[in-house]
N, C-alpha and C positions, 0 to 999 in steps of 0.2 A: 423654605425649600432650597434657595442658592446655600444654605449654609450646608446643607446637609449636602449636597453637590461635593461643597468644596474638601467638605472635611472627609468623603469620599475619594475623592484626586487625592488630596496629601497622603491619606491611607498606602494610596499604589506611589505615592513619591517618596517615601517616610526619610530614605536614606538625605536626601537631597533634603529635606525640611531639614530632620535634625542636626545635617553639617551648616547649616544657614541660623537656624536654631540657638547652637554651641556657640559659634561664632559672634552671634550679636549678643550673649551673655560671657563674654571673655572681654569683647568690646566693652560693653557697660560700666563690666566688674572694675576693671582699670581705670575708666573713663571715671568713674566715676572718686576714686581715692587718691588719682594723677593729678585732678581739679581740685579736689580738697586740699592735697598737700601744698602746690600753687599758690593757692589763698593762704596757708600758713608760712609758706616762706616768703611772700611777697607782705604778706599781714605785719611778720617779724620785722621786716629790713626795715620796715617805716615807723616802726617803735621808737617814741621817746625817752634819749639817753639820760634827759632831765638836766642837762648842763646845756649852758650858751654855747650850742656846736658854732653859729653862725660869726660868732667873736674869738673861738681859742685853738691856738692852736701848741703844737708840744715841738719843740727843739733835743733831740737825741744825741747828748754832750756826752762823750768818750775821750778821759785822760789818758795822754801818753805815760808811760811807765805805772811806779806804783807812787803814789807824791802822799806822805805821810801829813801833809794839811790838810786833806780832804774837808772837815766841815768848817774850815777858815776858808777858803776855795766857794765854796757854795753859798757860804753867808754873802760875802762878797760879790760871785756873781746874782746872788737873786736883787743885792742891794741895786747892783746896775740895772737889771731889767726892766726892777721895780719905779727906779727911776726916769724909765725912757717915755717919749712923749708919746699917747696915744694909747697906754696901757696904764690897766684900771688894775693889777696884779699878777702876783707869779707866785708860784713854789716848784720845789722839786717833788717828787714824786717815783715809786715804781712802774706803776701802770696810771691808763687813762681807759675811759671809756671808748669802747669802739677799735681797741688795742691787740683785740684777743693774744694778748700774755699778763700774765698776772700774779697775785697770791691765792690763791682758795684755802679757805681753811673754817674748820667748824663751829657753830657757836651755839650754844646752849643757856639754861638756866641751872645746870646741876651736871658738872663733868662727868656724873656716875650713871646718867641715861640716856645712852646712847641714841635711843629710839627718836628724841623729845629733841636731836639737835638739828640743825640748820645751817647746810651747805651755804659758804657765803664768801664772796670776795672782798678782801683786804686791799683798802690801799691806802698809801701812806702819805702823812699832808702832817703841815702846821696849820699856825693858826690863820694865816691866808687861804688855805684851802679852798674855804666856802666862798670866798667870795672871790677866788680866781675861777671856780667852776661856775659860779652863779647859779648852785643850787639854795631852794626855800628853807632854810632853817623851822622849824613848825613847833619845837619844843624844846626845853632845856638853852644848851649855851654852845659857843665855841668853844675850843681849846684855848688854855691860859699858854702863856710863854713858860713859867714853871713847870708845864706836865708834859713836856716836849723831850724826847731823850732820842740818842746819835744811834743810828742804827748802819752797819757799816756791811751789811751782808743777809741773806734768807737765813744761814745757819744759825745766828747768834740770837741769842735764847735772853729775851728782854721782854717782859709781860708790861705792855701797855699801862699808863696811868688811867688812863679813860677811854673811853670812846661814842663816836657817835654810829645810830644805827639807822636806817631807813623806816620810811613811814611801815611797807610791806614784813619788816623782819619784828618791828614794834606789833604789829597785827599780830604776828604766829607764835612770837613770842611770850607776849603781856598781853591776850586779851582781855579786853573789859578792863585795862587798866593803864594809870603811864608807865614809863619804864625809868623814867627819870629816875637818877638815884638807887636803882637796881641793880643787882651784880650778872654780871654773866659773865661765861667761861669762853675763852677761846681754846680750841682742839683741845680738848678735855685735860687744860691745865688747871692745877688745882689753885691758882690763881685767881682770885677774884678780882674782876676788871667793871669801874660802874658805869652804866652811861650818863653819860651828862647832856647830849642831844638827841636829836630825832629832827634828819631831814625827809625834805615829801618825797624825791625821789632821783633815784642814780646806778645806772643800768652797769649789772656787771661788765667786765671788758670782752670777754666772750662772747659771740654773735651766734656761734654753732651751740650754741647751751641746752641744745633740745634735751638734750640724753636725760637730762633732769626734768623738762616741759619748765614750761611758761610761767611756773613758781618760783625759778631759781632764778629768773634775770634782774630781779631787783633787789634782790639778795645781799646790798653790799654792806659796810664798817668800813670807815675811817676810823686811822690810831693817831697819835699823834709821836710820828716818828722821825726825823732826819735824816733821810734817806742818802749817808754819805759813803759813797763807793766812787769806785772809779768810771762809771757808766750810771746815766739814772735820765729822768726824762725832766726839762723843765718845762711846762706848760703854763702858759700865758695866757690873758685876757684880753681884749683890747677893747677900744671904743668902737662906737658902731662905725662902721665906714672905715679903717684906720687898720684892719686884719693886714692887708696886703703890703702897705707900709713898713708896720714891726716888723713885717716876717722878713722883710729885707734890713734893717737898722738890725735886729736885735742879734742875731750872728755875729754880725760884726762889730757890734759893742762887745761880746764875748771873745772876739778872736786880738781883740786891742787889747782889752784886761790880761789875757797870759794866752801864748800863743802854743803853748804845750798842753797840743788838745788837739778833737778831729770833730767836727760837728758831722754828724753820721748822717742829718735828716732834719726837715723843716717842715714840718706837711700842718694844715691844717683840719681839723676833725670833722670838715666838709666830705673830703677826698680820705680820712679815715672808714668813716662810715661806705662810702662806694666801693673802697679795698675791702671792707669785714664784711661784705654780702655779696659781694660778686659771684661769690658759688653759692649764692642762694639763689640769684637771679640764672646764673645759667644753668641750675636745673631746672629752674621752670623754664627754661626757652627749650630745654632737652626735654622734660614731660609732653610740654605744649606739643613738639612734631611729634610725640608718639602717639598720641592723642589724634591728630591729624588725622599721622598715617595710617593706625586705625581705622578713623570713618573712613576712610576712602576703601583700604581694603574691603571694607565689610560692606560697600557701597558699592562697589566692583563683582562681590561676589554673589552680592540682591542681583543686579544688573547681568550677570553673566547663568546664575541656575534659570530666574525668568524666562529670559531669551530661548535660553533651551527648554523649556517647559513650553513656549509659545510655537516653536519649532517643533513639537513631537503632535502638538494637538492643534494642528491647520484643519483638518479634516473637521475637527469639532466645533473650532471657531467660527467655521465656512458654515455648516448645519446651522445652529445657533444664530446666523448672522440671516439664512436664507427663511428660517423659522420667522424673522421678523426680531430679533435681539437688536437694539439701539449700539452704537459705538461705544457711548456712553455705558451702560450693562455691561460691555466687554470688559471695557477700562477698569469699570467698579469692581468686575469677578476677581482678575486679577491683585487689584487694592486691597479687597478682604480678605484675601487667600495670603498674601503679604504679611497683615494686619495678625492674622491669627500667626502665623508664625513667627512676625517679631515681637507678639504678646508674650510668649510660652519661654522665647528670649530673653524677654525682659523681666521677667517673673524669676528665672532661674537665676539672670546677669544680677539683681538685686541681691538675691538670697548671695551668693558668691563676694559681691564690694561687702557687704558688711562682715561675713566673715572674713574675709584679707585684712579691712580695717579692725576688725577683733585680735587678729593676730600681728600686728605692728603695734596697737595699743600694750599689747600684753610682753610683747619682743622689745619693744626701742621708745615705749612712754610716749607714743605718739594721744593726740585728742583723736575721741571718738567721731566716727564721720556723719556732718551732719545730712538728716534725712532730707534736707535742699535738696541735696546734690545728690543723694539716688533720685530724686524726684523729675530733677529738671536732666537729667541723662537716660532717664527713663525715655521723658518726652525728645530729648535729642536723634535716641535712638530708633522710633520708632518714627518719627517723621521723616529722618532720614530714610527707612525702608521705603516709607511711602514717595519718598521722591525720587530713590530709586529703583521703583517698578516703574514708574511713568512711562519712560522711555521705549521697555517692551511689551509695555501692556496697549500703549497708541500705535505701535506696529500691530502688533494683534487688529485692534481693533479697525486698522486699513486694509486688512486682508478680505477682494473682492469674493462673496461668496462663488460665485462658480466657479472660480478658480481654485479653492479652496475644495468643492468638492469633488472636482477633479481628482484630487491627489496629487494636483503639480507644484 
């Protein structure tokens, strides 16, 4: 009987239901893909780069002029580094982990199919490499010192003697098999290059890598290159405890060896990683208030059509209350009349987050959203209604009947 009451009133309020309606499924819709993305960019920043963040860090060495020794220069200073107390290794390199700058470049099993290749970042190391990054070796070998060749620039066209590949690029590549001893192509050169390893894992340098999804960030190859130019990053190891130390000794071992030079930077991939997600993190502190701001609005606006719903029907409240209707009855009319209208909200706000999320999957590679998170926005949303009727619906329900039937 009270249902059918209510669903009579909203008949003569419709306009006023369905702007309350609209509103708590625009709420949802959002609320509900705002949360999602949150978890994925908060999800990401905490990803394992697979290397001893907590021991390495990269020193960013820029020769003055143009100095024709370059890999005499480089040999020399990694010998110094290599020898300084507290460090377990060093190489030069282009990029590092956590850098976002880099190489990208494609790698296949057959230059001539396109389809069948795998977007993948390059970086360049000897045979210290592995064990300046402190990643797992899991198959095959290191680089020998004979498969090591001078590489003095991106432009210059040198096809790798070998390489090693990640555990995830070993999956998509060769499954159901090793790769060990395999040929694969880089950027559809007609080069055959074999792998000789397979490590477990080493996150591209790229943090914003979405555009590809969460397939492409372990994506990476090591070559074995020389990376001799006038600018290159030499990254370091150290012992446990002993980070903070090198990072003051080893500069200055560099700046004593030839002083025709700028050290540009010293950062360890502690405070790498904080730089390469900061604008992960601060959209989700920017998601987070609009999220907020949301409920409140849409909690302001429960609280404000109420009010005046309860202001139009004093007369009726007063009758109903003088009939012998409990406080409680009043409050509850109110609560279910709430309820059905942020049902028809929530029903609509659902159908809506899944299409939005259908159409970022399909735009920008996002993951699909999962039905948690319409679930518990659902329930967000509709308790919030109900705790924002409260407030007008316990005024209702103080209203003295005589007075009420008065008409004052």
């Amino acid at each position: 009987m009270e249902l059918a009451v209510i669903l009579k009133s909203l008949r003569r309020n419709k306009i006023g239901a369905v702007v309350i309606a609209v509103q708590i499924a625009v709420t949802l819709a959002i609320l509900c893909n705002a949360l999602f993305i949150i978890q994925q960019r908060l999800a990401a920043s905490h990803r394992p780069s697979g290397v001893d963040e907590a021991n390495i860090f990269r020193i960013k060495n820029q020769w003055v002029g143009d100095p024709k020794d370059l890999p005499a220069r480089l040999r020399t200073d990694l010998d110094a580094l290599r020898g300084l107390g507290g460090v377990v290794d060093a190489y030069a390199t282009n990029s590092v982990p956590l850098s976002n700058g880099g190489d990208g470049e494609g790698l296949g099993r057959d230059p001539d199919r396109v389809e069948q290749t795998q977007l993948t970042a390059m970086y360049y190391g000897d045979e210290h490499a592995l064990s300046t990054l402190g990643v797992k070796l899991i198959a095959g070998r290191n680089f020998q010192s004979d498969e090591l060749v001078e590489r003095d620039s991106y432009n210059q066209h040198l096809p790798p003697s070998a390489v090693i590949i990640t555990r995830a690029l070993a999956e998509k590549l060769f499954p159901h098999e090793s790769p060990i001893g395999k040929p694969v192509y880089i950027s559809f050169d007609k080069h055959a290059v074999p792998v000789v390893g397979v490590i477990d894992l080493l996150q591209v340098p790229w943090s914003s890598a979405s555009g590809w999804g969460s397939r492409f960030f372990y994506n990476s190859i090591l070559v074995p290159y020389r990376w001799s130019v006038p600018y290159s990053n030499y990254v370091l190891r150290t012992k446990p405890g002993q980070l903070a130390a090198v990072m003051k000794t080893a500069p200055k071992a560099l700046i004593d060896l030839n002083r025709n030079r700028v050290i540009v930077s010293v950062e360890p991939l502690s405070v790498s990683r904080v730089e390469s997600y900061k604008d992960d993190h601060g959209l989700a502190v920017i998601l987070g208030t609009v999220c907020v701001a949301l409920l409140l609005v849409t909690g302001f606006g429960i609280v404000g059509l109420t009010s005046y719903w309860v202001a139009q029907r004093r007369r009726q409240i007063g009758i109903r209350r003088a009939l012998g209707a409990s406080r409680q009855a009043i409050v509850r009319y109110f609560q279910m009349e709430n309820l059905l209208i942020a049902a028809s909200g929530t029903a609509l706000g659902i159908a809506l987050a899944i299409a939005a999320n259908l159409w970022m999957v399909s735009s920008f590679e996002m993951q699909r959203l999962n039905p948690l998170y319409a679930f518990v926005g659902a329930l967000a949303v509709l308790g919030l209604g109900q705790l924002a009727v409260l407030w007008p619906a316990l005024r209702a329900a103080s209203i003295p009947p005589a007075l009420a039937t008065r008409g004052v």
